[in-house]
N, C-alpha and C positions, 0 to 999 in steps of 0.2 A: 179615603186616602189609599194609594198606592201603595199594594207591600212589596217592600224591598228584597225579599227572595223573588220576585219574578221578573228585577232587572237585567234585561237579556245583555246590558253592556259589560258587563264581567269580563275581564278576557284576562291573562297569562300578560304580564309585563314580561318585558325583552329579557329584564333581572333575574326574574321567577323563569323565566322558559330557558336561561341560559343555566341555572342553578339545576333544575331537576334534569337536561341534557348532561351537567356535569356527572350528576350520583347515576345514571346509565354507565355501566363498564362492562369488561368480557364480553362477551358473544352479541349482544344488544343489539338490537336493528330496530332503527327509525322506520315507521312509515307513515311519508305525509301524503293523502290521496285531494286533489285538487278537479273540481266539476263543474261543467256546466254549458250552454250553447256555445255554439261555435258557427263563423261564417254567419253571421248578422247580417243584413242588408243593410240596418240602419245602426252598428259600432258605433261610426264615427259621432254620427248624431248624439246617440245616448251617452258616448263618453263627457260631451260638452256641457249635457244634461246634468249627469250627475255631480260633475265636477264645479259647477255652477250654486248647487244645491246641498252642496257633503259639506259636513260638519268639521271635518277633516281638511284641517291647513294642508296646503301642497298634495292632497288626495293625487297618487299614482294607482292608475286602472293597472299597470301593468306590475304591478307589484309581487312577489314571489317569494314568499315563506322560505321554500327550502334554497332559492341562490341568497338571501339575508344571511341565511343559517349557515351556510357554508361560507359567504362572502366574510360573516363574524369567525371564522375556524369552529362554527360551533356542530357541523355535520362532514361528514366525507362520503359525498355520494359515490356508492356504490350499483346503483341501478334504477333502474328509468323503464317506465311500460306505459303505453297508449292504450286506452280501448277502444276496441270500433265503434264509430258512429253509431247513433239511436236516433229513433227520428222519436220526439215528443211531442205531445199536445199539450198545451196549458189554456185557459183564458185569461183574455186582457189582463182583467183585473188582478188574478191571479201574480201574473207575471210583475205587475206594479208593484201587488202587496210587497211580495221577498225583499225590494230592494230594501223596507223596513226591517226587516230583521239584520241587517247591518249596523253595524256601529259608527259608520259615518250618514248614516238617514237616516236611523233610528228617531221614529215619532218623537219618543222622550223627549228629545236633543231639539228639536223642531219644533216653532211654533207652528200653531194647526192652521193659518193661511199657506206657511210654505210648503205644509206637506199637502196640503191639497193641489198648490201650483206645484208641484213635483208630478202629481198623480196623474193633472192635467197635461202637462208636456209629454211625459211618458207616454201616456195612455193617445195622447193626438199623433204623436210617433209611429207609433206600433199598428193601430188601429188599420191603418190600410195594406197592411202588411196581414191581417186577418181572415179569417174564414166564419162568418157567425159568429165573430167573437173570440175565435178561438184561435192561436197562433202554434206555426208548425214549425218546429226548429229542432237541429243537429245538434243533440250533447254527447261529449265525449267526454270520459277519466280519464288524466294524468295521474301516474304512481311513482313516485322518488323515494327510494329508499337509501339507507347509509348508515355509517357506524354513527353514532356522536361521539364529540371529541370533548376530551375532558378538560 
């Protein structure tokens, strides 16, 4: 049996994340840091992939913590930084795994033919896009800071 402390699905409801944003006052500074490749060759493809496959009604790839945060009055961005491009290596497989640590593919959630056809689309995707196996991609950090608002 599965133990229930290693359920990676846990996350912060909007309730709980607007609640502990609230008891933040005086001087407080948010910072949300967002990562990851950049400049895909094959975005578009993988959006249709995973949107196909998520677990998540209405799954938006382009989705943004801190414009929600702010769009609810719950942040006031005060500042914004990019970091310079990194070039990375992963393989394939690698790069397939992560998308399970997610809450909308999260294995869990999934029976184990569709997380295999997930693995397979991904993985026939990416694949010629490869070197040995191994894929070479541009990750960048986004940094959004702000007061929270009470």
């Amino acid at each position: 049996m599965r133990d229930p402390r290693l359920d990676r699905r846990r996350f912060l409801s909007h309730a709980a994340a607007g609640t502990a944003l609230a008891a933040m006052t005086g001087r407080a500074v948010l910072a949300i840091v967002d990562h990851g490749p950049r400049d895909l060759p094959w975005h578009a493809d993988l959006e249709q992939i995973i949107a196909r496959y998520s677990r998540s009604p209405g799954y938006n790839m382009t989705f943004s913590l801190t414009g929600e945060l702010a769009e609810r009055g719950l942040l006031t961005i005060t500042g914004r930084a990019t970091t310079a491009p990194v070039r990375f290596r992963q393989r394939v497989a690698d790069f397939v795994e992560q998308f399970h640590s997610t809450s909308s593919l999260a294995r869990e959630g999934m029976p184990a033919e569709e997380a295999a056809a997930f693995d397979r689309a991904v993985t026939d995707l990416v694949q010629p896009y490869s070197a040995g196996g191994v894929l070479e991609m541009t990750v960048v950090a986004d940094l959004v800071w702000g007061a929270p608002t009470p």
